[in-house]
C-alpha positions in Angstrom: 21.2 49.1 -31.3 21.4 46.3 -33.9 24.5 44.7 -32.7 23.4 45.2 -28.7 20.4 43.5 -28.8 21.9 40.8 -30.8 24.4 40.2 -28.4 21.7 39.0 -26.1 20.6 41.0 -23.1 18.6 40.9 -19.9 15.8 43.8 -20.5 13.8 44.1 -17.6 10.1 45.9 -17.9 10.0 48.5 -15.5 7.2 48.7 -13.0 5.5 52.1 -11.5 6.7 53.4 -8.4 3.3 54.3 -6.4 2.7 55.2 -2.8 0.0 53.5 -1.3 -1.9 56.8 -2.3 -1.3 55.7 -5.7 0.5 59.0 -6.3 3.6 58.9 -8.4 6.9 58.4 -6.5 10.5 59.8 -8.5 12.0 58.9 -5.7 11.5 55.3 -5.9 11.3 55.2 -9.8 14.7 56.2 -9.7 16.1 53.7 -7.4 14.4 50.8 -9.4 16.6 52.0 -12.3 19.5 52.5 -10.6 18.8 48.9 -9.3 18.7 47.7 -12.9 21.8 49.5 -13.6 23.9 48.1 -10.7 22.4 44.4 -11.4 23.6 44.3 -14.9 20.8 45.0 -17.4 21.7 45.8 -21.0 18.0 47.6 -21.2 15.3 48.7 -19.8 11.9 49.2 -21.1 9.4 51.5 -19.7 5.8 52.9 -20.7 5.1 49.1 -21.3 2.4 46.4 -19.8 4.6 46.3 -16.7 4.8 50.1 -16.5 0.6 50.0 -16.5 -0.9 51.0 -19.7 -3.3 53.6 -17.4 0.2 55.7 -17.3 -1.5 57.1 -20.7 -4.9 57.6 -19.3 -6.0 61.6 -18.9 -6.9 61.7 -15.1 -3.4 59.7 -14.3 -0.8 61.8 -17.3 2.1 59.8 -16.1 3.5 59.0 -19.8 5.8 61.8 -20.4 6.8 62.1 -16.6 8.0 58.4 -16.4 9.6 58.2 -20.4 11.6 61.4 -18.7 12.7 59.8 -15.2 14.2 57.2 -16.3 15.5 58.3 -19.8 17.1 61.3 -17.4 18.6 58.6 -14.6 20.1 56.3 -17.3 22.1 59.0 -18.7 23.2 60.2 -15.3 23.9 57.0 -13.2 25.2 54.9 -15.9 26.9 57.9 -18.2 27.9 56.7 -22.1 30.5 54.2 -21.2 29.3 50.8 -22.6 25.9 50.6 -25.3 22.3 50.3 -23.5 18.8 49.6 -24.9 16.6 52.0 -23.8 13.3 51.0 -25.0 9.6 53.0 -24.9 6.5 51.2 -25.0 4.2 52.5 -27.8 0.4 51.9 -28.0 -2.5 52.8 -29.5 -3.9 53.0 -32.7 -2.0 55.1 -35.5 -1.9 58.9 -34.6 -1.6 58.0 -31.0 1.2 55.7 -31.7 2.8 58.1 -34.0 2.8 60.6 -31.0 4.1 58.0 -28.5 6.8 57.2 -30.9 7.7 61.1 -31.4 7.7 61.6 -27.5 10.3 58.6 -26.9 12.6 59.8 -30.0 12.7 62.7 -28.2 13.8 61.3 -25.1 16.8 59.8 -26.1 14.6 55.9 -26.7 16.9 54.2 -28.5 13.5 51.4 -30.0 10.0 51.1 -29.4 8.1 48.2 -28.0 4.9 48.5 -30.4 2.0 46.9 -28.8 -1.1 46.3 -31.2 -4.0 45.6 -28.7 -5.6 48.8 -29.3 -6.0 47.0 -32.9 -6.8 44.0 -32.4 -9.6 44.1 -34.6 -7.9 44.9 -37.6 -6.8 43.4 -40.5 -3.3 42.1 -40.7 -2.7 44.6 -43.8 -4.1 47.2 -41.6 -1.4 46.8 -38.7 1.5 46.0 -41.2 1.0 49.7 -42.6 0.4 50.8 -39.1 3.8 49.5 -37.8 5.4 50.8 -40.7 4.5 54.2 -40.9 5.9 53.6 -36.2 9.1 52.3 -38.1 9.9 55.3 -39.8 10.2 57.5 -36.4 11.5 55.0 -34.5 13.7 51.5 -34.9 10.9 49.0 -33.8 10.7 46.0 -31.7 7.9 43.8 -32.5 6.1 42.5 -29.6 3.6 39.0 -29.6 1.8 39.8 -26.2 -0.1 37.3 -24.6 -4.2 37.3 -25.6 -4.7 36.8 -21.8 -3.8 40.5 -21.3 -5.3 42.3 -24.1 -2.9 40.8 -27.3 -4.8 38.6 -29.9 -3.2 35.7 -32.0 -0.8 36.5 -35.1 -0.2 34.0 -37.6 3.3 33.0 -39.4 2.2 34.9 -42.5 1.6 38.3 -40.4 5.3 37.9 -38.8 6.6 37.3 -42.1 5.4 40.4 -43.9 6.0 42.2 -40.6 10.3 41.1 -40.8 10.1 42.8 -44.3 10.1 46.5 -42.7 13.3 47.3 -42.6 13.6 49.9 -39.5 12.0 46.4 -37.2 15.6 45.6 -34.7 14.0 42.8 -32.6 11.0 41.1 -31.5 9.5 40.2 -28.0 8.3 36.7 -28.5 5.6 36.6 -25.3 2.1 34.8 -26.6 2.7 32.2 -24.2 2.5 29.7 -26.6 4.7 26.9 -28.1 3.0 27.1 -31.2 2.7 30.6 -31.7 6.2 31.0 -30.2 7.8 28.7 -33.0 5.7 30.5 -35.9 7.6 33.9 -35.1 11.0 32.4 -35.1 10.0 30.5 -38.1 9.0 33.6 -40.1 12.2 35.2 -39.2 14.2 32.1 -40.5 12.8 31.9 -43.3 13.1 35.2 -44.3 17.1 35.2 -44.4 16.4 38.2 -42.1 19.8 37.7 -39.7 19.8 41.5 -38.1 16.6 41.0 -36.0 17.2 39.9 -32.4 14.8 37.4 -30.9 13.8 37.7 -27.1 11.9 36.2 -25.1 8.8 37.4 -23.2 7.1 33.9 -22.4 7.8 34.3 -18.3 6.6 30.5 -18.1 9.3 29.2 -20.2 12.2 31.6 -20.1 15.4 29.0 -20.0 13.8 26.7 -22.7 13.6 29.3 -24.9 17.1 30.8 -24.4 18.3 27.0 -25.0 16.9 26.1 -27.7 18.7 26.1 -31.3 15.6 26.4 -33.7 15.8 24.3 -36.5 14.8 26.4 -39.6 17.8 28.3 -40.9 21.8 27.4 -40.5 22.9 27.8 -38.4 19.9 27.5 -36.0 18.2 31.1 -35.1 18.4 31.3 -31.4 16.1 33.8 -28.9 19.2 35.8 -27.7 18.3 37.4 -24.5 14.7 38.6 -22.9 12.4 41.2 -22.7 10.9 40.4 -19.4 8.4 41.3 -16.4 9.7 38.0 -14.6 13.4 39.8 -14.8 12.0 43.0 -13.2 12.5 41.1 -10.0 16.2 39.3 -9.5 17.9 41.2 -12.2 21.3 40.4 -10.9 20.7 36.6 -11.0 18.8 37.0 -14.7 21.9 37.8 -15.7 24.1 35.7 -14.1 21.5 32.9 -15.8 22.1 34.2 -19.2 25.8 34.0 -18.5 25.3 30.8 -17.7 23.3 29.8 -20.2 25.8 30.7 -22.9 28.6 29.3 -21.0 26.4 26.4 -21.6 28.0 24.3 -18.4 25.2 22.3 -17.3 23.5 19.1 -18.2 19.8 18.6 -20.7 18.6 17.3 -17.5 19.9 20.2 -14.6 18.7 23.0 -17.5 15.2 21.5 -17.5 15.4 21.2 -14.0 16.3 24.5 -13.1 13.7 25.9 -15.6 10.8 24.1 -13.7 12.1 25.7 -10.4 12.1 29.3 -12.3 8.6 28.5 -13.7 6.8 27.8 -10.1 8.5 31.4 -9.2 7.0 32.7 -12.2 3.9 31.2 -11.2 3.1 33.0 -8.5 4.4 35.8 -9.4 2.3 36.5 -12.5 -0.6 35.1 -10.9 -1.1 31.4 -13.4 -3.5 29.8 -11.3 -6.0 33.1 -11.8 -5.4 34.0 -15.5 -2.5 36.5 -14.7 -5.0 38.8 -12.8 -2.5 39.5 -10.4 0.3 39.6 -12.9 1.6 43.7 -12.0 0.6 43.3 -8.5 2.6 40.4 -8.1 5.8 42.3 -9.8 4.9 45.1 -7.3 4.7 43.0 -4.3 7.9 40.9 -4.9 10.1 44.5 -5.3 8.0 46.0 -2.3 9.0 43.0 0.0 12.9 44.0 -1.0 12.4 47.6 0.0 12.5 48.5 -3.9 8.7 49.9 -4.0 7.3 51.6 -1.3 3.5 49.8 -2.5 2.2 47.1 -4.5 -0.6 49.7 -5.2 -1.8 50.0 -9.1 -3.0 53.0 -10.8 -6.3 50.8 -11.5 -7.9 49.8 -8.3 -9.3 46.5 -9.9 -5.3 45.6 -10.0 -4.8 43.6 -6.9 -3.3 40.3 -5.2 -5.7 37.5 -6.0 -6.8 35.1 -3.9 -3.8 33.0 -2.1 -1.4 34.9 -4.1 -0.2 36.3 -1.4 0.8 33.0 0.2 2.1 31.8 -2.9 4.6 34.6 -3.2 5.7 33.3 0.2 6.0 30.0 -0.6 8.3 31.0 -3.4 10.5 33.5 -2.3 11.1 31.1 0.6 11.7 27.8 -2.0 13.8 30.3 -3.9 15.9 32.2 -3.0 18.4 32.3 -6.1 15.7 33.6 -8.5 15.9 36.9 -6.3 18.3 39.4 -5.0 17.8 40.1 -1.3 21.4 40.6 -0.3 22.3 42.7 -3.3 19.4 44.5 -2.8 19.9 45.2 0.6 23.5 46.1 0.4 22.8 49.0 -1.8 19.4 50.1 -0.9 20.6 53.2 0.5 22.2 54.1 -1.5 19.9 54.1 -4.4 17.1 55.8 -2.4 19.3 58.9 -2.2 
């Protein structure tokens, strides 16, 4: 797992197949991973924001059904030829967690994703024994989620003490924040910690942050792949980017172009101009437009379009079209929805 994620991969989030009964659809679910699959993903991560955190909710149950649909599909479509990073989101506070954690192990999850919001009022020593006492089940990803959606702010002391448990394999960089974005790398820097893979999560700044050599250890740590809601839609061409990226071919001035044409994508996608309201509805309406989903439909009825999101989507995906995968997508649609 160590040496995969360091290698840098494209690790999309995986979104919830619903009809537009908001009932569960395997059918669906499936094809999204064998979509993934076929588009070149090193990863996947599921039970996650992206996923819906209502999966865990008892009227809904959808947890342990969805960790086993797409544990079960990897391992069938794909087989054991080449590594993978299959990667469960964990939440909640401690005996939850511990049982989330447990669950995934179980599964064949190779890391867990460990999201803190359901602490966010604790202490910082509080969560470092809380992630510790995760790490011992599981190899853990550490994950910086955005305060927006229900993360809160850590600080370059809490990322330091958190890169001393030894069982931590990566972290998902996602505050959406220069600042706070910098503090983690810096942590891990100076820690002389070299076996922890950075990723990005910041949607709004994705190429920046796979480009940039940061200047606190030498050689320079660098944010090796991502960990992404953004790369749920266009898979193939996020990892044709990352390709590219490393071949490292183009100009300063074409990378920070082609990042501001990813960003407006982004933009609509997740919803920017209303606070990332729309953020999972917009994910759901970009893979239902390429036949992928069969609704944009949430398990939370408050989870909607926004206002003019729709037409933003359109403006995008018609501005786009090389940050998503139509003609892939629709030469093997068929094939995954049997």
């Amino acid at each position: 797992m160590r040496s995969h994620l360091a290698a840098g991969q494209v690790i999309p989030a995986m979104p919830l197949a619903l009809n537009d009964d908001r009932t569960w659809s395997e059918r669906y679910q499936r094809a999204l991973v064998r979509y993934y699959l076929d588009a070149g993903a090193g990863g996947l991560a599921v039970g996650v924001h992206t996923t819906q955190f209502e999966i865990r909710d008892p009227q809904h149950d959808l947890l342990g059904t969805v960790l086993s649909c797409c544990a079960a599909e990897v391992s069938s479509y794909r087989g054991e030829s080449s590594p993978f990073a299959l990667i469960s989101g964990i939440c909640g506070t401690t005996p939850q967690a511990i049982r989330e954690a447990e669950l995934a192990r179980s599964l064949g999850y190779g890391a867990g994703l460990l999201s803190l919001s359901a602490m966010r009022d604790a202490d910082d020593a509080t969560l470092i024994a809380h992630c510790r006492e995760i790490a011992e089940i599981l190899p853990l990803i550490g994950f910086y989620l955005q305060p927006s959606i229900g993360g809160r702010t850590y600080d370059y002391r809490f990322w330091r003490e958190f890169v001393t448990i030894p069982n931590v394999v990566a972290i998902k960089i996602a505050p959406f924040n220069r600042y706070a974005t910098l503090e983690v790398v810096r942590a891990v820097a100076e820690s002389g910690r070299r076996d922890i893979a950075l990723y990005t999560g910041n949607d709004d700044n994705i190429i920046h942050d796979l480009l940039t050599p940061f200047p606190w250890s030498d050689p320079p740590l660098r944010i090796v792949g991502g960990l992404l809601g953004q790369w749920a839609v266009g898979t193939r061409r996020a990892v044709s980017l990352l390709e590219e990226i490393r071949s490292g071919k183009r100009s300063a001035s074409e990378w920070a172009a082609l990042n501001a044409r990813l960003t407006d994508f982004n933009s609509a996608i997740f919803d920017a101009a209303n606070g990332f309201a729309g953020c999972i509805a917009g994910i759901n309406e970009g893979l239902r437009r390429e036949g992928l989903l069969p609704s944009r439909k949430c398990l939370g009825e408050h989870e909607v379009l926004s206002p003019g999101q729709i037409e933003e989507l359109d403006r995008v995906f018609l501005t786009y079209p090389e940050w998503h995968d139509s003609c892939f997508i629709e030469a093997h649609l068929d094939r995954w929805l049997t």
